[in-house]
One Martini backbone bead per residue (centre of mass of N, CA, C, O) as a GRO file, in nm:
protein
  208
    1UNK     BB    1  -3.547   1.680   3.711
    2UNK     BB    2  -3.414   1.952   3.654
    3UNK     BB    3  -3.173   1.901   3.825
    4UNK     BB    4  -3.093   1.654   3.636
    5UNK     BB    5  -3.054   1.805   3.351
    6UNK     BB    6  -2.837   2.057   3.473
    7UNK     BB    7  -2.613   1.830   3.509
    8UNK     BB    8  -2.614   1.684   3.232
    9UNK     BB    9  -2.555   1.986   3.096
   10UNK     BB   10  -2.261   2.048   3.222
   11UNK     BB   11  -2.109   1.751   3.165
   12UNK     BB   12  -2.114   1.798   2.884
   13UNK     BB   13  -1.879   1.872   2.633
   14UNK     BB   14  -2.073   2.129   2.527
   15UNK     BB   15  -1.993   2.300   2.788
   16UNK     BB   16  -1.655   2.227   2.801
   17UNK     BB   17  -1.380   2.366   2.856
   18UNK     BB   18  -1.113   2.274   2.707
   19UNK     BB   19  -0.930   2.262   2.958
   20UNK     BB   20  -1.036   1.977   3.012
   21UNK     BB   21  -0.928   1.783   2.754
   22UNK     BB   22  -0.655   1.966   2.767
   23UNK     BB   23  -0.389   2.120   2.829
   24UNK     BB   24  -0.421   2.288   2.574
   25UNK     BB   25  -0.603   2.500   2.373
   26UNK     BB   26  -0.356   2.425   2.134
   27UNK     BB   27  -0.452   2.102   2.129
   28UNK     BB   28  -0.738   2.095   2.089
   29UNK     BB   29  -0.753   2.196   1.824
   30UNK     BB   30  -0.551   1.998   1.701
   31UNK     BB   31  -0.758   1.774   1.746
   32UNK     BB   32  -0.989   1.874   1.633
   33UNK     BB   33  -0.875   1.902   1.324
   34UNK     BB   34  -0.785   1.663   1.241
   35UNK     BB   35  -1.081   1.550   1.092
   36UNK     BB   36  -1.104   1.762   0.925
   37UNK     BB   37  -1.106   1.840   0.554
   38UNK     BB   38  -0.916   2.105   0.667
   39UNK     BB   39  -0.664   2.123   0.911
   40UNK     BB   40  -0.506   2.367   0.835
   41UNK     BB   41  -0.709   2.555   0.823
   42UNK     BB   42  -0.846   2.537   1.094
   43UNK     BB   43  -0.580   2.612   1.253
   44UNK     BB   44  -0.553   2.922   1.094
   45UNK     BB   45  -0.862   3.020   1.160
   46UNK     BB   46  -0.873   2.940   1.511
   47UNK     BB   47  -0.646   3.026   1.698
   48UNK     BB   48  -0.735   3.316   1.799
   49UNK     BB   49  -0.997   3.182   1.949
   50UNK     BB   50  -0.915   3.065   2.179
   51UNK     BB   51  -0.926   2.956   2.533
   52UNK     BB   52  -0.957   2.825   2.821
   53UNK     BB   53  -1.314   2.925   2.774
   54UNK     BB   54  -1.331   2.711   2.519
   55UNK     BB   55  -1.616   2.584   2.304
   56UNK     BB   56  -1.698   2.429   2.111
   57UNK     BB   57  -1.916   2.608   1.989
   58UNK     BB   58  -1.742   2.843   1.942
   59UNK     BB   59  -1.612   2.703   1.703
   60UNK     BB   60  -1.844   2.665   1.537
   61UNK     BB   61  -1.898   2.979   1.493
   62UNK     BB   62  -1.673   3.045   1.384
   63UNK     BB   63  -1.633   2.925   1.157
   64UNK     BB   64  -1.938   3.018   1.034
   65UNK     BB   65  -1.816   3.345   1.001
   66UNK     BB   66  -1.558   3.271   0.799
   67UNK     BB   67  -1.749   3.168   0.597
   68UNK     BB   68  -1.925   3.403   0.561
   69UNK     BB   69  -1.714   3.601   0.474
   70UNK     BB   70  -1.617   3.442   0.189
   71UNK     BB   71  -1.912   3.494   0.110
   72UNK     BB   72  -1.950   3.761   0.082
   73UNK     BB   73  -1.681   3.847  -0.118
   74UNK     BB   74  -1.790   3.667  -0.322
   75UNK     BB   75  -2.055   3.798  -0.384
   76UNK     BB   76  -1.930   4.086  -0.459
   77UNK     BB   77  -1.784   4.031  -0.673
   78UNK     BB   78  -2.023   3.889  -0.848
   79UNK     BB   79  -2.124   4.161  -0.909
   80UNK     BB   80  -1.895   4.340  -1.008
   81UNK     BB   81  -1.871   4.122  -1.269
   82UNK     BB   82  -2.167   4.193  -1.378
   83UNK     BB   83  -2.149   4.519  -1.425
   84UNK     BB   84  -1.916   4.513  -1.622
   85UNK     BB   85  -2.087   4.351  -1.803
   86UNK     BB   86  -2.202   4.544  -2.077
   87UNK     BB   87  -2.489   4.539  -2.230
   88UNK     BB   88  -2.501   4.510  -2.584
   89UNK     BB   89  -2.721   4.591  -2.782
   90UNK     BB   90  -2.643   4.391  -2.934
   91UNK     BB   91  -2.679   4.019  -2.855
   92UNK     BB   92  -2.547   3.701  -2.794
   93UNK     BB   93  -2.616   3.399  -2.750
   94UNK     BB   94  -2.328   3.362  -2.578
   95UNK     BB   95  -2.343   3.597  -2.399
   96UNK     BB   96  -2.569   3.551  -2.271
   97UNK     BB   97  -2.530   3.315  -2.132
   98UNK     BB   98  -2.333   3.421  -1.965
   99UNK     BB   99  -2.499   3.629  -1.824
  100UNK     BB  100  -2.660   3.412  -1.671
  101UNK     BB  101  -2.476   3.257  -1.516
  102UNK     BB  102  -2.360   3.513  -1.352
  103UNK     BB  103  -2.669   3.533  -1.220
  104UNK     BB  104  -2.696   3.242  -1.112
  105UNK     BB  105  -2.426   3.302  -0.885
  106UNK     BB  106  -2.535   3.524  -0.727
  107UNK     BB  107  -2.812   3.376  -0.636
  108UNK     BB  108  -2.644   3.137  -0.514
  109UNK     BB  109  -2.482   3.301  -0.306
  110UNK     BB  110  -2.698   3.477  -0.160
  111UNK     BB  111  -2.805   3.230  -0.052
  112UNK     BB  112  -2.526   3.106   0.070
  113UNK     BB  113  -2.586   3.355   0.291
  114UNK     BB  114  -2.817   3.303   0.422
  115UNK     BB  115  -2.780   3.027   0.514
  116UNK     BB  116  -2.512   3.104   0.731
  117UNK     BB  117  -2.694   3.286   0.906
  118UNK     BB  118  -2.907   3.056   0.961
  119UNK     BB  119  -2.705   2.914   1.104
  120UNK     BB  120  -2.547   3.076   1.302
  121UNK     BB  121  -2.849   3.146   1.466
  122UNK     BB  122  -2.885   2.846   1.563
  123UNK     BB  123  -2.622   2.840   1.754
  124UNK     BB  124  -2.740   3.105   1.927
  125UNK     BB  125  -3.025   2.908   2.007
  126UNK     BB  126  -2.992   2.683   2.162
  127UNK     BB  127  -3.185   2.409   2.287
  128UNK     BB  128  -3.267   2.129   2.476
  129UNK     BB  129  -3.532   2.036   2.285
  130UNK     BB  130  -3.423   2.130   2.017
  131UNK     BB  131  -3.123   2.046   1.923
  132UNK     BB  132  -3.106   1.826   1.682
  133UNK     BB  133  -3.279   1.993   1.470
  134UNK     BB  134  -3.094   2.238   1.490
  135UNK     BB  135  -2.826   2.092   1.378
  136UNK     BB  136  -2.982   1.987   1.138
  137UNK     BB  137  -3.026   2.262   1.001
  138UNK     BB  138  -2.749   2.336   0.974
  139UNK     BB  139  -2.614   2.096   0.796
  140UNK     BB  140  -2.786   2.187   0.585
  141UNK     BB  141  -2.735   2.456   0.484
  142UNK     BB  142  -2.426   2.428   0.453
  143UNK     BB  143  -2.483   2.216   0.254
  144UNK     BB  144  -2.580   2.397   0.047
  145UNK     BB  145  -2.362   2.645   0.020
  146UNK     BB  146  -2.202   2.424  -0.139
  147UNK     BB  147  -2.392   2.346  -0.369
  148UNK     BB  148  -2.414   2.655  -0.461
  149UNK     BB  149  -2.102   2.664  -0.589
  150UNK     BB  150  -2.110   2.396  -0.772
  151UNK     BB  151  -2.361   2.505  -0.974
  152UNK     BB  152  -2.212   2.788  -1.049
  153UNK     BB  153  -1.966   2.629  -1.187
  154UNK     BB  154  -2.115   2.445  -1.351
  155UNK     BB  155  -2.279   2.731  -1.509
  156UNK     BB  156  -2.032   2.840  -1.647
  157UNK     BB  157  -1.937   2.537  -1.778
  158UNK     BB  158  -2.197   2.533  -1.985
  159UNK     BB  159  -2.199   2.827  -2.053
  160UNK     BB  160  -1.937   2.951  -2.162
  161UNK     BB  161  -1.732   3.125  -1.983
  162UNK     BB  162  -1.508   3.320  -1.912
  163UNK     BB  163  -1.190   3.181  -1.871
  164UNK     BB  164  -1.094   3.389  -1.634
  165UNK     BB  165  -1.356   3.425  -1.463
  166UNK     BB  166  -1.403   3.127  -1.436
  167UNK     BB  167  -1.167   3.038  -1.288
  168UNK     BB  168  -1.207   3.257  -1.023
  169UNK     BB  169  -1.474   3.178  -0.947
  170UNK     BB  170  -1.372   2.886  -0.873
  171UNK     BB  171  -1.112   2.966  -0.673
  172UNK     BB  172  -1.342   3.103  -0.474
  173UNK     BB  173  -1.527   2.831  -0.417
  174UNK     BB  174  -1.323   2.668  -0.317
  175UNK     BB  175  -1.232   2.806  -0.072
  176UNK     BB  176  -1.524   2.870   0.057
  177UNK     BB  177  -1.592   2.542   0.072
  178UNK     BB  178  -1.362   2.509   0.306
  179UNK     BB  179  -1.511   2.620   0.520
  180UNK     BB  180  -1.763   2.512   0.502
  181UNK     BB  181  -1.669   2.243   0.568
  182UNK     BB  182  -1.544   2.283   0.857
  183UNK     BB  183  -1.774   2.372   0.979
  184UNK     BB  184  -1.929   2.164   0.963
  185UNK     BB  185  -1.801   1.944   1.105
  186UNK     BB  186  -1.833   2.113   1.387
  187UNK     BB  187  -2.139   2.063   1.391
  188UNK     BB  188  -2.128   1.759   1.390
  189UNK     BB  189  -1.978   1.736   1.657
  190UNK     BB  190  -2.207   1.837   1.833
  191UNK     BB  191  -2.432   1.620   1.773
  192UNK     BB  192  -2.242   1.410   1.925
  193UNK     BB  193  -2.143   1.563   2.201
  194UNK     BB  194  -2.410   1.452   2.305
  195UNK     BB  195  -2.323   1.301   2.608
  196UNK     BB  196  -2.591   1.313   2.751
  197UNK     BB  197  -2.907   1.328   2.678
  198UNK     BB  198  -3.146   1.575   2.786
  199UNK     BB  199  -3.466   1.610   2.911
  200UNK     BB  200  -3.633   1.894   2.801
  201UNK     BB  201  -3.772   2.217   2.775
  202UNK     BB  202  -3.792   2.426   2.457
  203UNK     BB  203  -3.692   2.663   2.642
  204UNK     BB  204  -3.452   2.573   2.710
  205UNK     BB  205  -3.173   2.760   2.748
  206UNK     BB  206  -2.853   2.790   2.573
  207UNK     BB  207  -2.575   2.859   2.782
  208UNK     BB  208  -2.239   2.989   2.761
   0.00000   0.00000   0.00000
């Protein structure tokens, strides 16, 4: 059953180096890409990483890696966006609201940054036994760190955020929204990629 398992695990396309399914490893990225939510970001993100011993879950990795990159810059701006407006002795009312707002969108990408730190650990962790639970994890993970950009957006707009500061963090939301959409893409890839499905031990650690 063991040497069944270990065969069943080689087999699988989520094991197998893209030069198996493609004339060229950036043939293979631009099919992989092809269905991506941003198919040209996607292989310009990823161009660099690709080579003849590239497999999908590589791919899965590096999205999730790119996207933790845009989410870190844009945690650093609004932190240093929030430091930068010095709360005056005497505050109004809407004054107030708007460093709430701030401050609001801090803690929700500080989340997202964990939250993709968190998936990126799950993808470099996979067992043969918990694989679907743990693609479930990391696709949960991404999709809220998606969620928690556009709660900071929707908190800025209602709370009257300057429009300046507010259109600024929206269009860096934007950007960070797209890599981590890509991100999820590769990871749903994943999930999908395993077939035939082994059943094996849940030490059995995944090593490519």
């Amino acid at each position: 059953m063991q040497t069944l398992t270990l065969m069943l695990l080689f087999i699988s396309p989520l094991f197998l180096p893209f030069s198996t399914a493609a004339k060229t490893p950036q043939d293979l990225l631009r099919s992989s890409c092809a269905q991506a939510r941003y198919p040209t970001l996607c292989v310009q993100t990823l161009t660099n990483q690709v080579t003849s011993t590239t497999k999908p879950l590589d791919l899965a990795q590096a999205a999730v890696k790119a996207s933790l990159t845009r989410t870190l810059t844009l945690s650093v701006y609004l932190k240093n966006t929030l430091k930068s407006q010095v709360k005056p002795a005497v505050e109004s009312t809407a004054s107030n609201r708007k460093r709430v707002a701030l401050n609001d969108c801090v803690a929700q990408i500080t989340d997202s940054v964990s939250e993709l730190n968190q998936t990126l650990n799950e993808l470099k962790h996979l067992h043969m036994g918990t694989f679907e639970w743990q693609i479930s994890n990391a696709q949960t993970w991404a999709s809220t760190a998606i969620t928690n950009g556009n709660l900071c957006v929707n908190g800025l707009n209602r709370k009257g955020a300057e429009e300046k500061v507010k259109m600024e963090v929206k269009r860096r939301v934007k950007d960070v929204s797209m890599f981590t959409s890509n991100a999820l893409y590769f990871i749903s890839k994943l999930g999908e990629s395993r077939n035939p499905k082994p059943h094996s031990n849940s030490k059995n650690r995944v090593y490519l």
